[in-house]
C-alpha positions in Angstrom: 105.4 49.6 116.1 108.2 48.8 119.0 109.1 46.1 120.8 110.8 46.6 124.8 114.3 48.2 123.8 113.4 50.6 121.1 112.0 53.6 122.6 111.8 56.3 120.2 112.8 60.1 120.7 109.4 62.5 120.8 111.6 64.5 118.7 112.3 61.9 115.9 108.2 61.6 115.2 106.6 63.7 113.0 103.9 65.8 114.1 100.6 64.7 112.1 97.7 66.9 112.0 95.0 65.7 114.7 92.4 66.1 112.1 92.8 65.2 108.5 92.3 67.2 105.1 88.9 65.6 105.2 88.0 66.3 108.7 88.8 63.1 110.7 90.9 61.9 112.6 93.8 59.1 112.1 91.3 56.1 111.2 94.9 54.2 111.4 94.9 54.4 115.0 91.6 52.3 115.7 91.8 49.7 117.2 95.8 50.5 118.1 97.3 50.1 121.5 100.2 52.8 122.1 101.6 56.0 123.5 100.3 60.0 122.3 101.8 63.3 122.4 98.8 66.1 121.7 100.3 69.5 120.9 98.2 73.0 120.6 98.0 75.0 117.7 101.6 76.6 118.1 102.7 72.4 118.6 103.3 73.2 122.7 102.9 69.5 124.2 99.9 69.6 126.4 99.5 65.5 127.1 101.2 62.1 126.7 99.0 58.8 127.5 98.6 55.4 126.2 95.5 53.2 125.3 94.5 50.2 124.1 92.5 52.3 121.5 94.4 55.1 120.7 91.7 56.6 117.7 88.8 56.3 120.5 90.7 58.3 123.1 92.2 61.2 120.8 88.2 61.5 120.2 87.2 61.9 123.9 90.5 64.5 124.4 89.1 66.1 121.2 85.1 66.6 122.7 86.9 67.4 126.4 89.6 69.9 125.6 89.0 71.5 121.3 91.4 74.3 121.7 94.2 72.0 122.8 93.8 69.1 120.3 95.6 70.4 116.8 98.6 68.5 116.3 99.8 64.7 117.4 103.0 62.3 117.6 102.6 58.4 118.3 104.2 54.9 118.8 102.2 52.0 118.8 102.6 48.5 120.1 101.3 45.4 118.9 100.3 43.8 122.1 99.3 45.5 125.3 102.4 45.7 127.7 101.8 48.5 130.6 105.6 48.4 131.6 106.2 49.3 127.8 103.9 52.0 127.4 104.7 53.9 130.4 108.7 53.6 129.9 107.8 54.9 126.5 105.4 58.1 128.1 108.1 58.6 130.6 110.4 58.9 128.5 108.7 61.3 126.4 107.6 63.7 129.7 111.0 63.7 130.4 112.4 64.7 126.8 110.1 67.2 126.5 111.3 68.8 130.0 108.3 69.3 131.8 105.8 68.1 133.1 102.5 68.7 130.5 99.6 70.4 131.8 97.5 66.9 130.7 99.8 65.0 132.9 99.4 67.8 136.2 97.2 70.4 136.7 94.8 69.6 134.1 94.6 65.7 133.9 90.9 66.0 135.0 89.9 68.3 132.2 91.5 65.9 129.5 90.4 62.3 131.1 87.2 62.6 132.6 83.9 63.2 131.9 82.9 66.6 131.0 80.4 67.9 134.4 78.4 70.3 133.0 77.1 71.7 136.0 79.6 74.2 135.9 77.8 75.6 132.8 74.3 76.2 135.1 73.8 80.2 134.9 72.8 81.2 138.3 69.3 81.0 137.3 68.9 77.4 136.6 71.2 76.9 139.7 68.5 78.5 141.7 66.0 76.4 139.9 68.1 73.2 140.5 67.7 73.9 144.0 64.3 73.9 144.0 63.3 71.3 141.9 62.3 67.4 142.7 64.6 64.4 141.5 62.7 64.2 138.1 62.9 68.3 137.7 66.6 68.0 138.7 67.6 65.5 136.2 66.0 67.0 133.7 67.6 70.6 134.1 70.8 68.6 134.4 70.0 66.7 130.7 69.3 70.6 129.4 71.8 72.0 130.2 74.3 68.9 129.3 72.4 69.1 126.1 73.5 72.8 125.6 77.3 72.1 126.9 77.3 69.1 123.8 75.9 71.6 121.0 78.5 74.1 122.1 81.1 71.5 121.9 79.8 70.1 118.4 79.7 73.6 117.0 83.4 74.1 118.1 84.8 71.0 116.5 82.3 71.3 113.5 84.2 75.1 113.0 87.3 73.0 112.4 85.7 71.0 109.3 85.0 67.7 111.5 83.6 65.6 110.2 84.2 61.8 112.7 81.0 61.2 113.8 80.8 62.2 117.4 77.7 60.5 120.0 77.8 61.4 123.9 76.0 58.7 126.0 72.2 59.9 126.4 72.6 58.0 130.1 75.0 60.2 131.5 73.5 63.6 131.1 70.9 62.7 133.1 73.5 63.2 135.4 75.0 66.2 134.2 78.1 64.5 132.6 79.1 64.2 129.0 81.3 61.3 127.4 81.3 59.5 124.2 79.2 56.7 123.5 
């Protein structure tokens, strides 16, 4: 934990595995309000952010971006302070460099929900087109349906085991989040 005038170095935090010996992820962190630095496999910094629930966001970045998600660094705050927790991400962008791809190019494909539309093979595109509102939203729930088991199979291949629910709602529209 810090208070407003101790910022600690990205450098002087130990990377800790993004998921655990028994296939979850840092149960400490629920609940936790504070800063993250996700690193790949070869521990290149991809984002920084802060939450108010650190555990329930490194879950979404896990579901959005599985490739990206294998090591992590932290500081956490006891009370929720915005000024804090962006000096502290700041500070950490700006150690590390550069700018991470999270924090640029691809802040979309870390924060927001997965649009699975992009999955449709031309032939369900074509169908989309034809369909009525009912037909369309249900082409849109199979196909979010198939995006999800691709995703589940992905993380599964990594020995999770933190349970993981999208929101049924949602792909109705062709989205997937977490519940």
């Amino acid at each position: 934990m810090t208070n407003s005038t101790e910022i600690p170095s990205i450098a002087s935090l130990e990377y800790i595995p993004y998921i655990d010996e028994t296939g979850n992820l840092p149960e400490s962190l629920q609940g936790k309000i504070g800063v993250y630095a996700i690193f790949d496999n070869d521990k290149v910094l991809q984002l920084v952010a802060y939450s108010r629930d650190v555990y329930l966001s490194l879950k979404q970045h896990l579901v959005r971006q599985p490739k990206k998600c294998y090591w992590l660094k932290y500081q956490t705050i006891e009370r929720p302070n915005r000024t804090i927790l962006e000096s502290i991400q700041n500070s950490w962008i700006e150690e590390n460099g550069y700018i991470p791809v999270g924090n640029k190019t691809a802040q979309a494909e870390w924060n927001d929900p997965i649009d699975t539309k992009s999955a449709m093979t031309e032939e369900e595109q074509e169908n989309f087109a034809k369909q009525d509102e009912v037909g369309q939203i249900k082409l849109l729930k199979k196909v979010a349906r198939r995006v999800e088991e691709t995703i589940l199979s992905e993380i599964k291949t990594r020995g999770v085991q933190t349970e993981i629910r999208f929101n049924p709602k949602l792909k109705e529209s062709g989205l997937l989040d977490l519940k």
